[in-house]
N, C-alpha and C positions, 0 to 999 in steps of 0.2 A: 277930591284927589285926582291930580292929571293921569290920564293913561299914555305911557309910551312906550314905543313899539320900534323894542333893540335890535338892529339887523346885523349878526355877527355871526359867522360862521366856525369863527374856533369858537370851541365850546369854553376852553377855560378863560377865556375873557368874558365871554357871552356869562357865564355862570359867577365871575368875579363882578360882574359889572351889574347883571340884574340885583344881586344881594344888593350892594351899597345903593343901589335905587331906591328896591326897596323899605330900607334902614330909613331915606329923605321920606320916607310917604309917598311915592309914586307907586301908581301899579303899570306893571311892568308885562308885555305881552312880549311872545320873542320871534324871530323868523333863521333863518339861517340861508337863503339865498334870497338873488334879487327877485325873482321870480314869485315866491312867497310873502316877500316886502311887501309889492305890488299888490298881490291879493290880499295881504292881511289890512294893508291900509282902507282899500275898501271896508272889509267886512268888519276892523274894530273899529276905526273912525278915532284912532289916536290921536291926541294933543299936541305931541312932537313925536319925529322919528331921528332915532341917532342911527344913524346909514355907513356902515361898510363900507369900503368903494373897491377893496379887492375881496369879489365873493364869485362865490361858484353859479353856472346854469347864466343867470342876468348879471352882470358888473352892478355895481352902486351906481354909476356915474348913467348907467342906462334905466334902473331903477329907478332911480331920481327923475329922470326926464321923463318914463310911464305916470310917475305919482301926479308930478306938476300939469299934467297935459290934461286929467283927467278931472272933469267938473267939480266928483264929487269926493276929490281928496287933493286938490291943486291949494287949499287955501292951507295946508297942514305945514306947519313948520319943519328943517330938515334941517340938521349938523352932520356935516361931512366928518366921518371919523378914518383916516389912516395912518398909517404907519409909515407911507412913504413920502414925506415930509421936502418935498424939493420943489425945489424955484417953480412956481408957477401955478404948483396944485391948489391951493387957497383959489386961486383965480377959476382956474378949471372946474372945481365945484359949483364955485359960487355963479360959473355960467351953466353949467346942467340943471340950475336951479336951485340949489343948498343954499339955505337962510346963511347961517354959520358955518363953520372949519375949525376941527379940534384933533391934535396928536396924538398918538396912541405914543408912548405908553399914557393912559390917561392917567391927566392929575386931577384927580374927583372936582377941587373946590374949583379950578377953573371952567369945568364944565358943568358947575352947578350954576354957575355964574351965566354961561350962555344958556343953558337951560332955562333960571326962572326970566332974561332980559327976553325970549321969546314966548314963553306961553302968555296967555290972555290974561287978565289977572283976573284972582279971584273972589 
């Protein structure tokens, strides 16, 4: 079962979104700023991270740069999830480091879709 590690600060996303993970067979660990991202990525060693990019304390977009720098969580996959969906952010992400880039409102099967094309297969 993949572990990944939801970084989302509103909670009714964060709480809509673990379920239907759940439901796939993922387990689902969560954080709620970037700050915590950074640490949880160390200490759970999650398979993929679906990353926020507007959160409190740390941004995603700085989060993401702590995760990738670091030895021993730089190899961990990351989808950039936001909301604010304008010319250029795909790109922005994906130079902070974000594998993928997905829309909130999320539409599950499309993000299930970048989901299993990044984890390792099993």
């Amino acid at each position: 079962m993949a572990k990944i590690l939801l970084v989302e600060d509103n909670e009714m996303n964060r709480d809509m979104l673990s379920r239907r993970l759940v439901r796939k067979g993922f387990e689902v660990v969560m954080a709620v700023d970037g700050g915590e991202a950074v640490h949880m990525a160390e200490s759970e060693q999650p398979d993929l991270i679906l990353m926020d990019m507007s959160l409190p304390v740390v941004d995603g977009w700085e989060a993401t740069r702590q995760v990738k720098a670091s030895a021993t969580t730089g190899h961990i996959p990351i989808i950039a999830l936001t909301a604010h969906a304008m010319s250029g952010d795909k790109e922005k992400a994906l130079g902070a480091g974000c594998n993928d880039y997905d829309t909130k409102p999320i539409e599950m099967s499309r993000l299930l879709e970048k989901i299993e094309a990044l984890l390792p297969p099993s």
